[in-house]
C-alpha positions in Angstrom: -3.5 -34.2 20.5 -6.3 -35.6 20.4 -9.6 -35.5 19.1 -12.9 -34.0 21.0 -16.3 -35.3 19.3 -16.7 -36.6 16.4 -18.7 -33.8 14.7 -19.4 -35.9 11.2 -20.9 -38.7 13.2 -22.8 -37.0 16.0 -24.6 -34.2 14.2 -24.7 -35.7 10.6 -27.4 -33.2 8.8 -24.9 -30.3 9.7 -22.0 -32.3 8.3 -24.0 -32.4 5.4 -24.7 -28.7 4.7 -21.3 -27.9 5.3 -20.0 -30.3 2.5 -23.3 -28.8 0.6 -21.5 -25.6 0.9 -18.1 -26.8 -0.1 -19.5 -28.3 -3.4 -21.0 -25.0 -4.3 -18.0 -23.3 -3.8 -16.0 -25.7 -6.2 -18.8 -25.1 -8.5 -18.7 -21.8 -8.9 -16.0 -19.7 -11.5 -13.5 -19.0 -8.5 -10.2 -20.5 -10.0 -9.2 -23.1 -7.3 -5.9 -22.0 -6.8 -7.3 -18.9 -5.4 -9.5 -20.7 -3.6 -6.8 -22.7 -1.9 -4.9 -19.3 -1.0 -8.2 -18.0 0.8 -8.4 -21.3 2.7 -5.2 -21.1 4.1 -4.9 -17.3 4.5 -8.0 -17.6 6.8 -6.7 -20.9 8.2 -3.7 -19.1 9.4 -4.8 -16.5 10.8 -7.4 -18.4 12.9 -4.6 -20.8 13.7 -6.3 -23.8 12.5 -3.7 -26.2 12.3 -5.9 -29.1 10.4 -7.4 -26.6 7.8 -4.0 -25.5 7.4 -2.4 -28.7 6.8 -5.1 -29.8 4.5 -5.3 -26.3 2.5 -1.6 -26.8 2.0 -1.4 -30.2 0.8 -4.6 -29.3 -1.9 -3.0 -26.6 -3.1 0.2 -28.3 -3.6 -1.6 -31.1 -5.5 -3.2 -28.4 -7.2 0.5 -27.0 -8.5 0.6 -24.1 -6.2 4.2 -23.6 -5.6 6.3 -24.0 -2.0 7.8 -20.1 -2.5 3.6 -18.7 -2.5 2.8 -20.9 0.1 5.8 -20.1 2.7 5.1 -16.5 1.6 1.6 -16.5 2.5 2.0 -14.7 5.6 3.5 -11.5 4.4 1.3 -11.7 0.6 2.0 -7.8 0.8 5.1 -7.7 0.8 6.5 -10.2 -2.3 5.2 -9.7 -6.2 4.4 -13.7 -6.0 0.4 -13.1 -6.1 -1.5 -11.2 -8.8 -3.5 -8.3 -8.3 -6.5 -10.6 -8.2 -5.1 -12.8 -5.6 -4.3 -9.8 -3.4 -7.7 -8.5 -3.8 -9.3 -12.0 -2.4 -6.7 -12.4 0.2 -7.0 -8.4 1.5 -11.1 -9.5 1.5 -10.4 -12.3 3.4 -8.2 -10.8 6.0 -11.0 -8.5 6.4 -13.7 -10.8 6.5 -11.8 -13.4 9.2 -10.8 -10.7 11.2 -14.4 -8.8 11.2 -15.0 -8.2 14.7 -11.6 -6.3 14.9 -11.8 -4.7 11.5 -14.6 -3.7 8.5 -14.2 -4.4 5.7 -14.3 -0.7 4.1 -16.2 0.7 0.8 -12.2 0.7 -0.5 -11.4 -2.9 -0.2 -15.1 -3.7 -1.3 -14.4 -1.6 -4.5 -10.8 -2.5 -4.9 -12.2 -6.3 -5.4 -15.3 -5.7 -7.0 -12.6 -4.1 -9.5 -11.4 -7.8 -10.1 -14.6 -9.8 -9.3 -17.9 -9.7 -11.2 -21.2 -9.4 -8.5 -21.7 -13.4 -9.0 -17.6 -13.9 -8.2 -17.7 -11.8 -5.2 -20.7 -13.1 -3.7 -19.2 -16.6 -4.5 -15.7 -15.5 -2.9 -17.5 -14.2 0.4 -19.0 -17.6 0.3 -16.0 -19.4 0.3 -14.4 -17.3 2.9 -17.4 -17.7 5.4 -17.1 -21.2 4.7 -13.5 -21.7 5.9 -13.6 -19.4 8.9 -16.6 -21.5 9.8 -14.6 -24.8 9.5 -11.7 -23.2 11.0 -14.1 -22.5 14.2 -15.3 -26.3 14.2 -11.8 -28.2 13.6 -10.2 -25.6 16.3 -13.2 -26.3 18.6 -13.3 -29.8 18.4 -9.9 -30.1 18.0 -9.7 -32.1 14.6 -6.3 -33.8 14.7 -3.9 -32.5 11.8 -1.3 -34.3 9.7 -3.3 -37.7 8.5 -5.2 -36.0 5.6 -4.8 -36.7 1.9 -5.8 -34.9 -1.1 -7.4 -36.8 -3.5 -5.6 -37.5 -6.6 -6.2 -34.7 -9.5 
């Protein structure tokens, strides 16, 4: 596969804001291990195969275990996430998939059960933030496989 544009290069300023928005999100009180199960939730279901092998490969570095990872998919159905956890990956589902779905006053109170205002508005952050890389790196097809996580 190759690569489309070179987004970073040709448009610069947007680049910029982008990365503006990913150092806010590490910023904020959202543990990054959750943060790395959002990212590749969302990744997945888009089908974004260089978020998804870049999510992975953090949160490995990040300790995240293989079994949580591989299990990812079907979150629901294994006790390997805490109730937190499935609370930001049920919002993300919804939010990724939010032309086909809502997300309803019982998810939003459901999280907000495990989320403070600030947390929440910081988790719907991150997750508008990886769908919208998700869009770019499936767009301009952003070639998976040669990125490496810096060292923690």
């Amino acid at each position: 596969m190759e690569s489309r544009l070179d987004y970073y290069t040709i448009a610069p300023g947007a680049a910029k804001i982008m990365m503006e928005f990913e150092k806010y999100i590490r910023s904020t009180n959202l543990d990054s291990t959750l943060l790395e199960l959002v990212k590749t939730r969302a990744s997945q279901i888009n089908g974004c195969a260089f978020c998804l092998d870049m999510h992975t490969k953090d949160a490995r570095a990040n300790g995240e275990t293989e079994q949580r990872l591989y299990g990812l998919n079907a979150w629901r159905e294994t006790d390997y996430y805490s109730d937190k956890e499935r609370a930001a990956l049920a919002l993300t589902e919804a939010i990724t998939e939010i032309s086909v779905k809502n997300v309803p006053d019982e998810l939003y109170q459901k999280v907000r059960e495990r989320f403070n205002e600030k947390d929440f508005v910081d988790l719907v952050y991150a997750i508008i933030t990886i769908n919208s890389w998700n869009r770019l790196a499936i767009t301009m097809r952003a070639v998976p496989g040669t990125y490496q996580p810096k060292a923690r």
